[in-house]
C-alpha positions in Angstrom: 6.9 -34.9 55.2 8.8 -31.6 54.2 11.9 -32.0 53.4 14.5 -29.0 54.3 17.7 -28.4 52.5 21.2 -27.3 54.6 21.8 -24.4 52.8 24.9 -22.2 53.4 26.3 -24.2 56.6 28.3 -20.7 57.5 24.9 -18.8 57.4 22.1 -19.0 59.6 20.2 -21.8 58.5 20.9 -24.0 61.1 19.9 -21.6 63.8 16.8 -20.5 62.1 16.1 -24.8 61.2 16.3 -25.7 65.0 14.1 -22.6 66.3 11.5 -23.9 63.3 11.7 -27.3 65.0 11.4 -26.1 68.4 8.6 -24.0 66.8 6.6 -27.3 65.3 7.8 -30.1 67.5 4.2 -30.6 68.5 1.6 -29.5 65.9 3.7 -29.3 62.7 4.4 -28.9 59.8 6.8 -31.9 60.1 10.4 -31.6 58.2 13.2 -33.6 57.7 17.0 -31.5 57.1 19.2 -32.9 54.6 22.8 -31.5 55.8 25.7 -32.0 58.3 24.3 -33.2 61.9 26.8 -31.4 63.8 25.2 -27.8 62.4 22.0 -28.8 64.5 23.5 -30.5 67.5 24.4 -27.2 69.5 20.8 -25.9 69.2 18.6 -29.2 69.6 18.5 -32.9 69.9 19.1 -34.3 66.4 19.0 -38.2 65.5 20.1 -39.3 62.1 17.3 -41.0 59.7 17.7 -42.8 56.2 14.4 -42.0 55.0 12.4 -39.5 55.4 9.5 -41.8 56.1 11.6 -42.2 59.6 10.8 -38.9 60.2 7.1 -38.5 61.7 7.5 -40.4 64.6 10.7 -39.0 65.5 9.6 -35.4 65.1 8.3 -34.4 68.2 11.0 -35.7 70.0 14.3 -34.6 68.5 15.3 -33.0 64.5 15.5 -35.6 61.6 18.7 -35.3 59.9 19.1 -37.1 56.2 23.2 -36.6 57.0 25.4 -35.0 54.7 29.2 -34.7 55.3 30.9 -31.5 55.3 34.6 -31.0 53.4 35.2 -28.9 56.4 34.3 -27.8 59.7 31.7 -25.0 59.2 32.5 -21.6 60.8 29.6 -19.4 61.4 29.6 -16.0 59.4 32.8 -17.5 57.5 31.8 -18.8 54.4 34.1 -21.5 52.8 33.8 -22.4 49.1 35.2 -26.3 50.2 31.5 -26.6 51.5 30.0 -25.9 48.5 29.4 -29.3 47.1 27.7 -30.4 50.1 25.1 -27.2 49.7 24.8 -28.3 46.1 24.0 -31.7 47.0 21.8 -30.9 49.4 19.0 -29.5 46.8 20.0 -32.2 44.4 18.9 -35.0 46.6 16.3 -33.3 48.1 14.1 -32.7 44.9 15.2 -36.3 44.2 12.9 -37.0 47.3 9.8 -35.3 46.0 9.9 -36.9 42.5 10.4 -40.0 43.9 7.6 -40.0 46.5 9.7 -39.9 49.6 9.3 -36.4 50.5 6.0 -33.8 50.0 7.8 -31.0 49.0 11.6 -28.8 49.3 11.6 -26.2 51.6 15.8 -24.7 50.7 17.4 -23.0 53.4 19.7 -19.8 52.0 22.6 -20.5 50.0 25.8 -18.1 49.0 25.6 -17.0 44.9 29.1 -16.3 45.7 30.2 -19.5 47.5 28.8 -21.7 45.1 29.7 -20.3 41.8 32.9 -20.3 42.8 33.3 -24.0 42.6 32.0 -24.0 39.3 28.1 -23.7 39.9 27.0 -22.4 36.7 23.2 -21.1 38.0 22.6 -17.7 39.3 20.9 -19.1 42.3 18.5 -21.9 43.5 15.4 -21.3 40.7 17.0 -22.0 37.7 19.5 -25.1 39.4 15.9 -26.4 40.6 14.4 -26.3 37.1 17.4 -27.9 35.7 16.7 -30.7 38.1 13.0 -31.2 37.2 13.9 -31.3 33.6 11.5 -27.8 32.9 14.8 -24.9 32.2 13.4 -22.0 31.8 10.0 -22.5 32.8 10.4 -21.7 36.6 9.0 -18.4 37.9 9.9 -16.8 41.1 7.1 -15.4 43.2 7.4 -14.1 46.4 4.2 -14.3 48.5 3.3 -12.7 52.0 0.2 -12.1 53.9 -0.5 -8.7 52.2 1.1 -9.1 48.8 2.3 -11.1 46.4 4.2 -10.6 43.1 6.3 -12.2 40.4 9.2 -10.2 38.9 9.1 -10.8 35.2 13.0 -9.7 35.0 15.1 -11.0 37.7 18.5 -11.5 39.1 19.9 -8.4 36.4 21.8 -5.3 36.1 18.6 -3.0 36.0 19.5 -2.0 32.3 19.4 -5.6 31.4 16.5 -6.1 32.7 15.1 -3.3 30.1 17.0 -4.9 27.3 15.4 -8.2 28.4 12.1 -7.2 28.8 9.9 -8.6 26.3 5.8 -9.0 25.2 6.9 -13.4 25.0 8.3 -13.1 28.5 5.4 -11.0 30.1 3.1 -13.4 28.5 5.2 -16.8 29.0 5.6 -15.7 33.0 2.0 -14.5 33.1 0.7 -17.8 32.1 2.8 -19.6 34.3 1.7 -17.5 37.2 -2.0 -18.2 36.6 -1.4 -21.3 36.5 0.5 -21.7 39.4 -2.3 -19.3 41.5 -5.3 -21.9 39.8 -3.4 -25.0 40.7 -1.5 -24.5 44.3 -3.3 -21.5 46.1 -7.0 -22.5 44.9 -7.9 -19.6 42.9 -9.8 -20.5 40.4 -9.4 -17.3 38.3 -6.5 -14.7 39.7 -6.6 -11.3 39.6 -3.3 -10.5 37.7 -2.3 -6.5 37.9 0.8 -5.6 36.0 2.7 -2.7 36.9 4.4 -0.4 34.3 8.0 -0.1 34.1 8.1 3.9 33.7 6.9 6.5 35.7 3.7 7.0 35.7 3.3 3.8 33.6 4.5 5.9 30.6 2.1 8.3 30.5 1.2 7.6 27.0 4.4 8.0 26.0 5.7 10.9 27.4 8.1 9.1 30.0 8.6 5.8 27.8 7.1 3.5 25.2 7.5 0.3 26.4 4.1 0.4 27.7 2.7 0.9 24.4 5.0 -1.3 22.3 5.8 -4.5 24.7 3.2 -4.3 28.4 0.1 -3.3 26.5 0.1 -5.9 23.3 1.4 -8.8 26.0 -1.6 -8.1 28.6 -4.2 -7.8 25.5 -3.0 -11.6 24.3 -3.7 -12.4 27.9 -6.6 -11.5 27.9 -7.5 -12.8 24.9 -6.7 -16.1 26.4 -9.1 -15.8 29.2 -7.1 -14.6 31.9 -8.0 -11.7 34.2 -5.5 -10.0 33.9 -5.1 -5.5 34.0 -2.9 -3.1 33.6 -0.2 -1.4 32.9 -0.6 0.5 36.2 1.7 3.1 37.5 4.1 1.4 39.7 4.3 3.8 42.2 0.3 3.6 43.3 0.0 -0.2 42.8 1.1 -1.3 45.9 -1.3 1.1 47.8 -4.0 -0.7 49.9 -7.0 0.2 48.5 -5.2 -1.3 45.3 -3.5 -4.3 46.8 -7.4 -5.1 47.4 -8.3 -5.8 43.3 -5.7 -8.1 42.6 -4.2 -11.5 43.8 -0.3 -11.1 42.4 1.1 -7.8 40.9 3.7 -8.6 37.4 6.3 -6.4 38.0 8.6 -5.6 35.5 12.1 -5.8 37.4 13.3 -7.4 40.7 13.2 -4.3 42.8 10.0 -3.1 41.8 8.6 -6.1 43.0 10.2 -7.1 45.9 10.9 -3.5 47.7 7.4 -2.9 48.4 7.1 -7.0 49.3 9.6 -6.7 51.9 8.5 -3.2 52.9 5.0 -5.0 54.5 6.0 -8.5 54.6 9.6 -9.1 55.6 9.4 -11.5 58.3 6.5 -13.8 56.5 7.6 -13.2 53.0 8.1 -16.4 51.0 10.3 -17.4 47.8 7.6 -19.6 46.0 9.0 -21.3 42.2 5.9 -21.4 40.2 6.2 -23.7 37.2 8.3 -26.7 38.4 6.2 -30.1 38.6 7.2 -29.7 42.5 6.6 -27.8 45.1 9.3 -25.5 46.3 9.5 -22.4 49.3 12.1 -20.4 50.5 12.4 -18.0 53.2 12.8 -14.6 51.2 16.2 -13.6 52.9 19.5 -14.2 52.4 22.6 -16.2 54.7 22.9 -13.3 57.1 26.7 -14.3 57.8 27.1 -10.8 59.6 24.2 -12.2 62.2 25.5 -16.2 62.3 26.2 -17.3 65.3 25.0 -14.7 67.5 21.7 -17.0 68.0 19.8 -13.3 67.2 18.3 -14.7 63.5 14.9 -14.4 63.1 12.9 -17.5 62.2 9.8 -16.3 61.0 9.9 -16.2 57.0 11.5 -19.9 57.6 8.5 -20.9 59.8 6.2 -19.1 56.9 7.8 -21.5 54.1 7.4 -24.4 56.0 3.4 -23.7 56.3 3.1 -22.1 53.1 4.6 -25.7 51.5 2.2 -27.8 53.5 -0.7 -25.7 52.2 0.3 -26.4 48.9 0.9 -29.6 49.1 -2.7 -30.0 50.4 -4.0 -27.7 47.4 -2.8 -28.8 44.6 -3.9 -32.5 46.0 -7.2 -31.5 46.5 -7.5 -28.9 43.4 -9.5 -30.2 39.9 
């Protein structure tokens, strides 16, 4: 059983949970939501469970809600900072779930950066709080995954000159590694195609538009392959994401968030997927944000929600079945 966080209870997770139930109700996947009952009870029958073991049977018939009190009544599209404990300990006890055996996997409903950091949350979102929890900081990866792409930002939630300052050969190869891994052990490829994209135009053009190809992608994607791993590049960003080229590789390493998750988002918006590579769990997202202009106008789309919650159960099933 899948086990589904509240998220930001001003957002549109709870419309987007109950159309995913009415959604699966009778084939599945099967999820239980840890949050505040009353968020579901507008859109669907809910009943109240203790466990998520309680969940199966009750599926098909009405939501399972692991309950969770609120601080205060939630107001859709206003966000209010006195809920943010409740979202906090939402993903808290929901990885405690999945390390305990209770639960298959965390499927997290969006969450306000804002909201929560001002109570004192001290991560920049959900990957590095969800890392901190399975006692691996530092190693998580994000990767966002859709039907026709997938790629891993190797810089992520930065000011875009940060991210050049950050950029490093240890991280490329550090996030590279974890990425194979990740591919090998949870989506069943035995040896992914890794294509990294350049950070300059025209990946640098041998200097003429920027050395960091020569002095940090190049010497990082030689170790790599060194190592074993299939892995090519620097290739210029701006023909990467073509078709034809989309075709030789299984995840593109780009070098910033943007560059990564424009073109993601561009053919995959509705199916994308927030997958954390790296954690000893397995974790999805839908790959958009609380939408509180669009809460409680029952217009939310469900489908990158729906997308999670079968991308999880396939990974649960791979990396039971994979060597």
């Amino acid at each position: 059983m899948l086990v589904l966080t509240q998220g930001d209870p001003a957002g549109i997770g709870p419309e987007i949970t109950a159309k995913a139930w009415q959604a699966n109700r009778q084939h599945g996947p099967g999820f239980v939501f840890l949050g505040a009952p009353e968020l579901l009870q507008p859109f669907v029958p809910v009943q109240t469970v203790a466990a998520p073991a309680e969940a199966a049977t009750i599926f098909p018939h009405a939501l399972p809600v692991l309950p969770l009190e609120l601080a205060t009544p939630a107001l859709a599209g206003q966000p209010d900072s006195r809920n943010a404990p409740s979202v906090i300990e939402s993903i808290a006890r929901a990885v405690a779930l999945v390390q305990q055996g209770q639960a298959s996997a965390v499927v997290t409903n969006p969450i306000s950066k804002e909201v929560v950091q001002k109570t004192g949350f001290a991560h920049p979102g959900h990957t590095s709080y969800l890392a901190e929890l399975c006692n691996v900081p530092g190693q998580d990866v994000m990767m966002l995954a859709g039907p026709s792409l997938r790629v891993v930002p190797v810089t992520v939630h930065v000011a875009l000159r940060q991210a050049i300052q950050q950029l490093s050969a240890d991280l490329i190869i550090r996030t590279a590694r974890t990425v194979a891994q990740g591919l090998r052990r949870d989506f069943a490829l035995p040896s992914p195609r890794i294509a990294v994209a350049g950070l300059n135009p025209h990946a640098g053009e041998n200097g003429l538009m920027g050395t960091e190809e020569q002095n940090i992608i190049l010497p990082a994607i030689r170790t790599l392959q060194a190592e074993g791993l299939n892995i090519t590049g620097p290739y210029p960003p701006d023909t990467l994401f073509t078709p034809h080229a989309r075709a030789k590789y299984d995840v593109a390493l780009c070098m910033y968030h943007d560059q990564g998750l424009i073109p993601l988002k561009t053919l995959d918006m509705a199916e994308g997927v927030n997958v954390t590579l790296g954690l000893p769990i397995i974790r999805t997202s839908p790959d958009h944000g609380t939408a509180f202009d669009i809460a409680g106008s029952n217009s939310a789309d469900p489908s990158s929600l729906l997308a999670a919650l079968r991308l999880a159960a396939t990974l649960v099933h791979n990396r039971k079945n994979t060597p």
